[in-house]
N, C-alpha and C positions, 0 to 999 in steps of 0.2 A: 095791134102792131103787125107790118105786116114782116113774114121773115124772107129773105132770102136764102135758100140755100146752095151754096157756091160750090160746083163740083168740076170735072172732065179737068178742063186747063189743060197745058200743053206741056209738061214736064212725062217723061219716061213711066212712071206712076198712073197714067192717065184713067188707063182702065179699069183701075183699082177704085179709083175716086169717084166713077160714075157710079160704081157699084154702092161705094159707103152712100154718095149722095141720096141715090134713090133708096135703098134702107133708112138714111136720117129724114129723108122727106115723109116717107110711110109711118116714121114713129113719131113724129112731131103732131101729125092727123090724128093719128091715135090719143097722145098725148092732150088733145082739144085744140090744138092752133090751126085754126082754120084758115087764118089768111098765110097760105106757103104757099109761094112760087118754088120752082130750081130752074138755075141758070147755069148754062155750060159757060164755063166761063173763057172768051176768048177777046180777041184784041178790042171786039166792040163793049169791052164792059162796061164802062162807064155811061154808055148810053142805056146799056140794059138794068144799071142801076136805078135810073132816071127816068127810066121808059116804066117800070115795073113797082117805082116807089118804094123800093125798099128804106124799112127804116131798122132793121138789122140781121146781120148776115150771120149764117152758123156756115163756119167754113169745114169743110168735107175736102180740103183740097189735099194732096200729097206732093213730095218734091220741091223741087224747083215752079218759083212765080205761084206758090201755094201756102208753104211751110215755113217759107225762107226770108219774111219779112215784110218782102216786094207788097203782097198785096192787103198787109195788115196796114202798110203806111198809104197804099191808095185811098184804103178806107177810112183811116183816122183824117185825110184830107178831104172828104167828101162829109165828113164826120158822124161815119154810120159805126154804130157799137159792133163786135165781133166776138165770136167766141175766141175760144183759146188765148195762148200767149203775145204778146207785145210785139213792136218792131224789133227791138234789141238780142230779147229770148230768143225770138222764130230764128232770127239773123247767126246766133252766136247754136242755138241747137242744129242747125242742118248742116253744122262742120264741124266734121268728126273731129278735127284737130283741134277746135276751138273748144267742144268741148272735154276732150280729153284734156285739155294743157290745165282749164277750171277745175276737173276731179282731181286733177294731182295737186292742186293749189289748194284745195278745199281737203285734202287728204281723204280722198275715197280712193279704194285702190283700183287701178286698171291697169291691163298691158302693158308689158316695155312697147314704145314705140318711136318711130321715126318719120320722118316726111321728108318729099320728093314734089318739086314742080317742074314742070312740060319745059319750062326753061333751064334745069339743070341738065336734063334730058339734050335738049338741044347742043348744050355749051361743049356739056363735059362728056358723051354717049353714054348710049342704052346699058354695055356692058358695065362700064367702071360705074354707075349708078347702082347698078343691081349687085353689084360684089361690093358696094360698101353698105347698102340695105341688109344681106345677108349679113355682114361682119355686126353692123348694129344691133339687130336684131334674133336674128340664128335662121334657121328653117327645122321644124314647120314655121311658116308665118302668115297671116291673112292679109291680103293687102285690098284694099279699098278706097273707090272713086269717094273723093271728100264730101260731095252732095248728093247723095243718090242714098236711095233709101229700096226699102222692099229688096234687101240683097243685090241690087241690083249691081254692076260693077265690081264686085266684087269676087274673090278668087282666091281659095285657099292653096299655098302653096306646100308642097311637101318634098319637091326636090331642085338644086338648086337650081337645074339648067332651067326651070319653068319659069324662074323669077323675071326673065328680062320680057316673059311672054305675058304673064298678069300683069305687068307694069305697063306695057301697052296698051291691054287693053283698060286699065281704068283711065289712061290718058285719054281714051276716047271719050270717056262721060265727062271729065272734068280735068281742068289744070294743075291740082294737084293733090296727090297721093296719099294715104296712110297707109305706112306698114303697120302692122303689129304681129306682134309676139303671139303665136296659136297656143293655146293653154284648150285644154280637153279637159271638159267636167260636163255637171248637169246645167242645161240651160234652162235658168229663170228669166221670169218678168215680172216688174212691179209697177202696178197703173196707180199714177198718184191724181187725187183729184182734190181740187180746190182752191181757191187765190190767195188769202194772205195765212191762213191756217190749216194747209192740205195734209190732206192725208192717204197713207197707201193703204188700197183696197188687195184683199185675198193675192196672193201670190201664184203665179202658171208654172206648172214644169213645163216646159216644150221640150216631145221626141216626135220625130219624123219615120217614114217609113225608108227614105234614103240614107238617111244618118245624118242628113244634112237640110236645115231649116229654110232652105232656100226660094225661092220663087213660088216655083211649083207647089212646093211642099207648104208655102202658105196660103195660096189661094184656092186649091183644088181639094176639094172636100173628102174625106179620109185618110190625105198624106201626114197629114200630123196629126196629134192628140195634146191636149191642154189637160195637164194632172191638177189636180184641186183638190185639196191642198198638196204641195210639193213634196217627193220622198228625201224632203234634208231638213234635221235637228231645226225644233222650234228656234231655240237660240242662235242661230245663223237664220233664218225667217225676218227672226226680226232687228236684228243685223242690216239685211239686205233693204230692209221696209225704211229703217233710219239712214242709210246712204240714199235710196231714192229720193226720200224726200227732201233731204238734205240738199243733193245734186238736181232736184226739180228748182229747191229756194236761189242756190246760189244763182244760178243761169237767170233765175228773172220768171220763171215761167208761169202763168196760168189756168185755172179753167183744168184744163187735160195736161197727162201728159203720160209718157211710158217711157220707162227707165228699164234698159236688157243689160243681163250679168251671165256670167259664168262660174259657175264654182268650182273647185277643185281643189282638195283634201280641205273641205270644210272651210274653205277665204273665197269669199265670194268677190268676184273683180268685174268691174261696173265698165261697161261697153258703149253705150249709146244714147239717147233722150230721142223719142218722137214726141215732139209737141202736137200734131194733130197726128194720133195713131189711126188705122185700120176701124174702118165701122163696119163691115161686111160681116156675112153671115159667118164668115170663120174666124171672123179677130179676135182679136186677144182681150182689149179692155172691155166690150160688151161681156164675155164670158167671167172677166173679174168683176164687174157688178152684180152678174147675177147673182156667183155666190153668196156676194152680199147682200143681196137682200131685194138689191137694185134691177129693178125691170128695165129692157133696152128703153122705151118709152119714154118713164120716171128718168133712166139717167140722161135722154137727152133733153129733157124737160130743166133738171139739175144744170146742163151746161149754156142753156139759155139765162138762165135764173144768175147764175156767176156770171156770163157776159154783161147783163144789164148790172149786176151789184157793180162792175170795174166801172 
C-alpha cells in the first residue's frame, strides 16, 4: 500500500503541518511502510494524488482545507481511505460553536458563551456588539476566531475597552466569533484514540513559561511543560477522560482526537476537540502515548491500522 502523507496546505496552521508531516513521514519508515511519499498539499492535489498513486493518505494537515472536512470529502470522492475523522466530525469539530452548542447538548460542561458574525458587526457596529458580548458574557473573557486553531486568533480579554479590539481582530480570521466566559484553573488534555470503542490515553497538565498556552508557547521547545500524570484528584482524571470520550463519540469522530478543558475548583469544563491534533516534536498526543506505552512509530502505525479498519 502505497501511503500518502498530506501535509503544508494553505490554512494559517501551515507550518506547523509541515513539521507534523515530516515527523509522521519518519515514523511510518520506521514503522516498516516503505512505500511513503509526502505531498505538500496545494491546488494541484488531485493530480499529485494521481501522479503518486496514492492508495491511502494519513492526513497531517491543520486548519482550514485540512481538518475541516473539505479534504476528507475530496478524498472519499476519489475514494482513497484516510486517517482521522469523517466529513461531518472534521466539519462540525473545527467550529468552536458547533462544538460547544453539542457539549451543552450532550451535557459536558463548558463556558458560558456567545456568538457574534462580521455581519452583525456590519448592521448593528463594533461598540453596541461588544457591550452586549460583555453584558452576556462578563470580562475576563476569551474570545475566538471560530476556525482557527494553534491559538491562533484568539485574544484573551481582561478589560472592557479591549473587547471591540479582540473582536476585530478574530474578524480577520473568520466571520464569526466565539466569546467565552475566562474561567482560570489547571489546563488539561485528554487524547482520545479509536473508532467505534475509543478510549482516552494518560492525561497532560499544560504550564507555560508565559502563563499563557499560546503559539509560541506551543511550538517552541522549553516554553511549556507536559505534567504526566496531572496535579488534580484521580476522581476528576477520570471524570475528564469520560467527558472526552463521550464529546469525541457524540461529534462523530475517529481514528484521533484531543479534547482541551479547564479546571477550576475541581469541575473540569471542556473547551475544544482537534480531530487531527499536533504531531511535532512538542505535541501533546505523541507525549500521551508515550506514557502509555505507545511509541511515536507504534502509534502512527495504530492510526493507519483504524483508517483501513473504517
Amino acid at each position: 500500500m502505497r501511503i500518502g502523507v498530506l501535509c503544508g496546505g494553505r490554512s494559517a496552521e501551515r507550518e506547523v503541518s509541515l513539521r507534523s508531516g515530516e515527523a509522521v513521514f519518519q515514523a511510518l519508515k520506521t514503522a516498516g511502510y516503505d512505500d511513503v511519499v509526502k505531498i505538500d498539499v496545494g491546488y494541484d492535489l488531485v493530480e499529485q494524488l494521481k501522479d503518486q498513486r496514492v492508495e491511502l493518505a494519513f492526513l497531517a494537515l491543520h486548519g482550514k482545507y485540512g481538518e475541516d472536512g473539505t479534504i476528507q470529502g475530496l478524498l472519499e470522492m476519489l475514494d482513497i481511505p484516510y486517517t482521522g475523522s469523517g466529513v461531518l466530525a472534521s466539519a462540525l469539530a473545527i467550529s468552536k460553536i458547533a462544538t460547544k452548542k453539542i457539549f451543552k447538548m450532550e451535557g459536558i460542561p463548558t463556558p458560558a458563551f456567545t456568538v457574534i458574525t462580521k455581519r452583525e458587526v456590519e448592521t448593528q457596529g463594533l461598540q453596541t456588539i461588544s457591550a452586549r458580548v460583555i453584558n452576556e458574557v462578563g470580562i475576563p473573557a476569551v474570545v475566538k476566531a471560530n476556525t482557527q486553531g494553534s491559538t491562533i486568533g484568539i485574544t484573551f480579554v481582561h478589560e472592557r475597552e479591549k473587547m471591540a479590539e479582540a473582536l476585530t481582530s478574530a474578524l480577520t480570521y473568520d466571520h464569526d466569533v466565539l466569546i467565552e466566559q475566562f474561567i482560570s484553573g489547571t489546563e488539561i488534555t485528554a487524547s482520545v484514540l479509536g473508532n467505534d470503542d475509543p478510549v482516552a490515553l494518560p492525561l497532560i497538565e499544560i504550564t507555560s513559561v508565559t502563563g499563557v498556552y499560546d503559539y509560541e508557547s506551543k511550538y517552541t521547545p522549553g516554553m511549556s511543560d507536559h505534567i504526566i500524570p496531572p496535579r488534580i484528584d484521580l476522581a476528576i482524571q477520570e471524570q475528564i477522560k469520560k467527558f472526552a470520550v463521550k464529546g469525541f463519540l457524540a461529534l462523530g469522530c475517529k481514528g484521533i482526537g484531543r479534547v482541551d478543558f479547564i479546571v477550576h475548583n475541581n469541575q473540569p469544563y471542556a473547551l475544544e476537540i482537534n480531530t487531527l491534533p499536533g504531531m511535532t516534536a512538542t505535541s501533546l498526543f505523541p507525549d500521551a502515548a508515550k506514557y502509555a506505552g505507545i511509541g511515536f512509530p507504534e502509534l502512527i502505525d495504530r492510526l493507519v491500522k483504524l483508517a483501513i479498519e473504517q
